[in-house]
N, C-alpha and C positions, 0 to 999 in steps of 0.2 A: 734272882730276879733281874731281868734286864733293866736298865735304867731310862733309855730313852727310846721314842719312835720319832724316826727320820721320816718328812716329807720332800718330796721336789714340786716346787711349782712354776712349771715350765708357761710361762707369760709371752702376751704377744710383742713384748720388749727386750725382756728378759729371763733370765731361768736363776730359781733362788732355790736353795738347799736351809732347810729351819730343822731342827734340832728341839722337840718338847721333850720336858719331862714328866712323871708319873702325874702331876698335877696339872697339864697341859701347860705351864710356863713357856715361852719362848729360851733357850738355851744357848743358841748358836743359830746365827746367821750367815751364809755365803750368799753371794750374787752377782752375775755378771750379766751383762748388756747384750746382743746380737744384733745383724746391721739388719735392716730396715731397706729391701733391696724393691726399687720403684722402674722397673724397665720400662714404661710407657704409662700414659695418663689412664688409671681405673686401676692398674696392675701393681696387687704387693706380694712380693714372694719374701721368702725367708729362706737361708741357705741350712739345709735341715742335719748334715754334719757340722755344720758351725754349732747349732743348739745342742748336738750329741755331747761336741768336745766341751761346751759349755757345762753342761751339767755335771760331769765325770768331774770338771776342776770343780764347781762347788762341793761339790760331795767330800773330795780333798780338803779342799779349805776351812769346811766348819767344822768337823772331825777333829783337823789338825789344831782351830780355837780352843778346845777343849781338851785336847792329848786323848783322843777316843781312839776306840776302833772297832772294826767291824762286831766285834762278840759285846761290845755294849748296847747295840740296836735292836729293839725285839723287830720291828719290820719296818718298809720302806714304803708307803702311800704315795701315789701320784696326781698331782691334777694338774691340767693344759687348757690349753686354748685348743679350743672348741673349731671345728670346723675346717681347720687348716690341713691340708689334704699331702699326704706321701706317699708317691710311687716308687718303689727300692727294689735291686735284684736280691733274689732268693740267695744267689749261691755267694756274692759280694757286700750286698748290704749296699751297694752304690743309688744313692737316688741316682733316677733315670732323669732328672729335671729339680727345677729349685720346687721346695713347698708353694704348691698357693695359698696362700693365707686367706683367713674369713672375711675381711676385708675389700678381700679380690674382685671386679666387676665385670672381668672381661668375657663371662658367659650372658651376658645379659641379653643379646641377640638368640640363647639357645633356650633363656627364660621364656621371652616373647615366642619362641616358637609352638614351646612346648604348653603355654597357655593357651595359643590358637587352637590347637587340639583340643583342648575339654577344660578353658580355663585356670584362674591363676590358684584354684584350689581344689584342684582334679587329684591331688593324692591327700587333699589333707584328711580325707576318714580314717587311710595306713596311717599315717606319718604324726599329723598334727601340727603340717606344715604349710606356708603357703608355697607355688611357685617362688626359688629369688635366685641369686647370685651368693648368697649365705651361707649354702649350706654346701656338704661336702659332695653330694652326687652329683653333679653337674660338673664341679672342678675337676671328678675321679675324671668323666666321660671325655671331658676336654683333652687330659692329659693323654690317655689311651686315642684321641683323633687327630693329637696334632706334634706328640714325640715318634718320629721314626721309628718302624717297627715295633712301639708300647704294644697297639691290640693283638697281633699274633702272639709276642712275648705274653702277653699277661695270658690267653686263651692255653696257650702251652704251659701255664703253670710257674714260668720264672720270675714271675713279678709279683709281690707284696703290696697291697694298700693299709694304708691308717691314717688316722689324725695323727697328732704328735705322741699319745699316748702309747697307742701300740708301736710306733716306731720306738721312741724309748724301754719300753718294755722287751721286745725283742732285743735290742740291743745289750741291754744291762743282764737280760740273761742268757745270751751266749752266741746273738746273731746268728752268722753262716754257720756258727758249731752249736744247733741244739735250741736259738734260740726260744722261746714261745710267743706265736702271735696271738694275740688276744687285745682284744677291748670289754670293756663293762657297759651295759645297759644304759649309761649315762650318753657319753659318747656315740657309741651305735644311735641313740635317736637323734640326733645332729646329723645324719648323713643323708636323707631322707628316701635310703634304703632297708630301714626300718620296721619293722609292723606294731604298733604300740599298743596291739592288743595281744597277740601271739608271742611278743618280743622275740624275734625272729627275723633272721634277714627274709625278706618279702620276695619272691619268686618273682610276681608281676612286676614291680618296682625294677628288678636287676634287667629284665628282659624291657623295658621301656625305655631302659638308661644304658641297655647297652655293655653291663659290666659283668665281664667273667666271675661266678660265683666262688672261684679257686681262691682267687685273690685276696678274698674276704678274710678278717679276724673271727676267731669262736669269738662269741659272744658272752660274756661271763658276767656275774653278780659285779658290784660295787666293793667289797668287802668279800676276800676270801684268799688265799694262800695261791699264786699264779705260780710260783716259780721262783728259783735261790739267783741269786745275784753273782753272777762270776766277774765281776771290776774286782781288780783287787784288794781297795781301798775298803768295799762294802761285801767282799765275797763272802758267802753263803748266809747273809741276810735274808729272808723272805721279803719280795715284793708281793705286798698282802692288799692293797688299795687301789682303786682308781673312780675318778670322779673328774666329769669337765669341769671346768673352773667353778662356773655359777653354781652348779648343784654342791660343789664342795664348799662355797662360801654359807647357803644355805645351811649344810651339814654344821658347818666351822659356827653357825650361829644358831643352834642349837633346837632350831626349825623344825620339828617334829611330828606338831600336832597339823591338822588341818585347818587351813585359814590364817596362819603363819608366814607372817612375808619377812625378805630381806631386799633392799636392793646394793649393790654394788658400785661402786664410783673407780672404774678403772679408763683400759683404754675406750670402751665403748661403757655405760649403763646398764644393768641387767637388773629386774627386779625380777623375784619369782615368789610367787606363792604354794606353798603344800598342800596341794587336793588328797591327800592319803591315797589310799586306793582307789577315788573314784577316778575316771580320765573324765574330764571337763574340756570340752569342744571348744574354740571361740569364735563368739560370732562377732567380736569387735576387734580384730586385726592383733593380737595378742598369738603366741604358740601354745601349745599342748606339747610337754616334751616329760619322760623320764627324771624325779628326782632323785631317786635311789634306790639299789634293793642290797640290802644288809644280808649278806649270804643266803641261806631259804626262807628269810621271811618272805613276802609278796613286796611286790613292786610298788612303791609311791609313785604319784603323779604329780608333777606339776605345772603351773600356769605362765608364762613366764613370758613378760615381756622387753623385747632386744633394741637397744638404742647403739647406734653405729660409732658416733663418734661423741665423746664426752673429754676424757683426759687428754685423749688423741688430738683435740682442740686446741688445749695450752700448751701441746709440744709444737706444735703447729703454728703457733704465736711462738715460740722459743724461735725453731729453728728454720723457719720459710720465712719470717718477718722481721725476727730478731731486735722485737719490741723486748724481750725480756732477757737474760741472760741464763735461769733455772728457772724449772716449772714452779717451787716455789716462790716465787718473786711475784707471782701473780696477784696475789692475795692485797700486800703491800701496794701496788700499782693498786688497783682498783679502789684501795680505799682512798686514795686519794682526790676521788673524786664521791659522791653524795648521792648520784644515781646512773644510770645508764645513758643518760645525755639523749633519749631517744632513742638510741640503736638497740638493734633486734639484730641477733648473727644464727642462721640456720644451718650448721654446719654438715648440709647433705653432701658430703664427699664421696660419698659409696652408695647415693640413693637413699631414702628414706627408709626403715623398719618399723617396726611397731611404732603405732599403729595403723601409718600408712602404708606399707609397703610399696611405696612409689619408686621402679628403679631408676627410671628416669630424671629424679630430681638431684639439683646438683646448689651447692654453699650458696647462700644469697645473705648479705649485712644490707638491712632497712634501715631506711632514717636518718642517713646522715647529714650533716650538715656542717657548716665551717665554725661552730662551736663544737662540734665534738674532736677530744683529744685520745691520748694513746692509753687513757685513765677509764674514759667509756667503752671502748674497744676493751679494754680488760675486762670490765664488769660483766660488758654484754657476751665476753664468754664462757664464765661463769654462771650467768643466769642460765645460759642455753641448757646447761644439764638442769637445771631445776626444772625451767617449762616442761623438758622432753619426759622428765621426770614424773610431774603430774599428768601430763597426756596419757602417759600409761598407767600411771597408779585411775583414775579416770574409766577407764579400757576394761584394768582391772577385776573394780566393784561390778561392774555392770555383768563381765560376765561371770563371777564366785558367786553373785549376789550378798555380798558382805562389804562391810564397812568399815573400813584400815581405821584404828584408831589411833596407834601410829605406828614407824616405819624404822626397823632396822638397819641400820647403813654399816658399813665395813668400803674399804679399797684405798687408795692411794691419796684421794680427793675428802677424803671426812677428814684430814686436819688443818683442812680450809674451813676456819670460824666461820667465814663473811659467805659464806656459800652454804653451808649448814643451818646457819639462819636463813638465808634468805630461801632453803629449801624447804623449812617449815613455816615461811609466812604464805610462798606461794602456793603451800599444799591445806597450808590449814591446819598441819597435824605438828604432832610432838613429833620429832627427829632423835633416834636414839643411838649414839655409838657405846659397842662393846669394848669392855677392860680390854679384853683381849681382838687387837684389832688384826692378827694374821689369819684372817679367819680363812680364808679360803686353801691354804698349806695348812692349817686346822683341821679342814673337814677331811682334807684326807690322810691326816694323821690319825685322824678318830675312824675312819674305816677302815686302815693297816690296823689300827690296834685293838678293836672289836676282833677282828678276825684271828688274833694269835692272844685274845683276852690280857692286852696290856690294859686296858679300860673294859670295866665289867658290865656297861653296859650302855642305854639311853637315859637313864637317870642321870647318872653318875656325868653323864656331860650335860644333861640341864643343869644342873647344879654347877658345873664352872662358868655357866656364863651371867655374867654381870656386867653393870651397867656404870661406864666411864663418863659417860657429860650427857645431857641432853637439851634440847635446844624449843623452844614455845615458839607458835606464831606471836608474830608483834606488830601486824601490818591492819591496817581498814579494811573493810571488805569492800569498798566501795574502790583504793588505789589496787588492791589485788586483782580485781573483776577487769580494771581498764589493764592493767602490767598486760594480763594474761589473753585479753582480746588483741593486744596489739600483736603478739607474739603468734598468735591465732593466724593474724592476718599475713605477716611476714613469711610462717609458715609456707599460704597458699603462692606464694612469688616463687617459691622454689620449685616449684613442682612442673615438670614435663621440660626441664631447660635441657635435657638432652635427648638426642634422637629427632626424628625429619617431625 
């Protein structure tokens, strides 16, 4: 019996390699950083050989923590960041251009065009999407209009697309020599070439967007055996897993049943709920996307709504303002002050998402005044993820028709107390962090390892999840109702500040 399943979880920061054992423990941890490349104001790329050689050294380095080796691994699960788009040649593996990341805004002109035509949710029946700058078909299209000779190359067959998934995938099994391209169910509904009922790339979609259907990944289950691992580090490992981040946190939180939510506290907010097998429309600015399909079982659905920038907020006070020295520091600042002095911070950096989808809206801080210090300006960016937080949980209910009683949290930002409270006073609800808090390199350790029966099944991982601290509301309902109007209000200041 193998001993452990190795996940990678390739982040919009970083890329970390975690190391479980038969009991889902954490074992081994690697992680390394990547740059953060901003060519012009909207625009974030990522250098997607720099994330390559990143991951190859963590895979090194946590192996190497524990004196492992490749034959101690029963398989390799993957989860990424979502959205972030790569064009590479066939026969070199060379991206044609840096990644654009999810974050990206600079199709926002091909948004607005493409609404004029039938609307800013003219594909959501396919997709379960609206028009945005978010997702990955629009960045594919871009890149094939505006890299020299991309669209003849890619039409001729020499060009590869993916998220970060299928680029890593290919790559770790065997690139130019053999490698497999593929993405999972998960992924694929992120691009909004899609069809989320058929699960199938969409004919109409690829001819509206303009993209060679050569280019495309098979499309595969969540959970099932892709291909052996030629690194040499992890050679002839099975890569058995893949799940976008969010569905893997979901996964990693043991989210199963229907009516089942998590939300997420990373660089951006993600809450998702598990509709099962129903697909659930929205009609309150929320997505419809793919949760997972565990080799031939059928497909889960779920609800899921996208908040832009959250974590990306306190790096943002780090290192544009250099109020703070580490993102943790934040916490400490803040409390040094009793309340938010007023200030309301709307960090529309990349347009508004769930549940406005405004692309047009851009960062606005209300309220200030020459009493407030660099202690409210803390606060009030930490509150930001709670409001955006409830606006969706909000969004939600309305359209599950169910009634969170309360809310799973996992990400980098639940071992901020002062924030974890203040996310259960302004929500109303219990706030619950899991024992096990890597949850999202979790979820896709737990779908390598179904698939090669390292874990026997969906019991067997309800049962490891338990419950590390949880948090009560402790606020009035009468200061909640004013907190969250003001927040309401400051909201609407941000919206339409770019464009004529």
């Amino acid at each position: 019996m193998k001993s452990y399943i190795g996940a990678i979880d390739q982040g919009t920061t970083s890329t970390r390699f975690i190391l479980f054992d038969n009991a889902a423990r954490v074992a081994a941890v690697a992680q390394k950083e990547h740059e953060q490349i901003f060519p012009r104001p909207g625009w974030v790329e990522h250098d997607a050989l720099e994330i390559l050689r990143g991951t190859e050294e963590v895979l090194e380095e946590a192996l190497a923590q524990r004196g492992l080796r490749a034959s101690d691994l029963a398989a390799i699960g993957i989860t990424n960041q979502r959205e972030t788009t790569v064009v590479w040649e066939r026969s070199t593996g060379r991206p044609i251009a840096n990644a654009i990341v999810w974050q990206d805004t600079r199709v926002a002109g091909d948004v607005g065009q493409f609404a004029r035509a039938g609307g800013q949710d003219r594909f959501r029946a396919q997709t379960g999407l609206p028009l945005s700058t978010y997702f990955s078909g629009l960045k594919l299209r871009w890149l094939l209009q505006n890299v020299h000779g991309a669209k003849d190359r890619a039409l001729a067959g020499e060009l590869l697309f993916g998220n970060i998934d299928t680029f890593l995938v290919w790559n770790l099994t065997g690139g130019p020599r053999g490698g497999v391209h593929v993405t999972d169910v998960t992924n694929a509904s992120r691009t909004q070439l899609f069809n989320l009922q058929s699960l199938e790339w969409d004919a109409g979609l690829l001819s509206a967007f303009e993209i060679p259907r050569a280019m495309l990944p098979e499309v595969r289950s969540s959970s099932e055996i892709y291909g052996a691992a030629t690194l040499p580090a992890v050679a002839g490992v099975p890569i058995a897993g893949i799940l976008g981040d969010q569905q893997a946190a979901l996964v990693g939180q043991a989210c199963f049943r229907p009516g089942e939510v998590k939300n997420t506290y990373g660089t951006g907010c993600f809450l998702l709920m598990n509709t099962g097998e129903r697909l659930v429309p929205s009609k309150f600015g929320l997505l419809t996307t793919v949760a997972y399909k565990l080799g031939a079982a059928p497909a889960c659905y779920a609800l899921e709504g996208s908040v832009a920038i959250t974590g990306a907020l306190v790096q943002w006070l780090r290192d544009n303002l250099g109020i703070i020295g580490k993102s943790s520091d934040i916490e400490s600042l803040a409390r040094t002050v009793e309340d938010n002095g007023g200030i309301y911070f709307v960090p529309a950096f990349s347009g508004l998402y769930a549940p406005y989808w405004k692309e047009n809206a851009r960062g606005v801080i209300a309220g200030l005044t020459r009493y407030a210090n660099k202690g409210h300006l803390a606060r009030a960016v930490l509150e930001a993820t709670a409001y955006q937080t409830r606006e969706v949980v909000e969004a939600m209910e309305k359209d599950s028709g169910i009634s969170l009683s309360c809310l799973r949290v996992d990400g980098g930002m639940v071992s901020n107390e002062l924030l974890m409270q203040f996310q259960a006073d302004i929500l109303n609800r219990e706030v619950v962090r899991p024992a096990i808090q890597e949850t999202t390199a979790l979820g896709a350790a737990y779908a390598a390892g179904l698939a090669v029966n390292f874990f026997s099944g969906l019991d067997e991982l309800r049962a490891n999840w338990a419950v590390d601290r949880a948090w009560k509301p402790n606020l009035a309902e009468k200061e909640r109702a004013e907190l969250y109007r003001l927040w309401k209000k400051a909201v609407t200041r941000s919206f339409d500040w770019a464009g004529s």
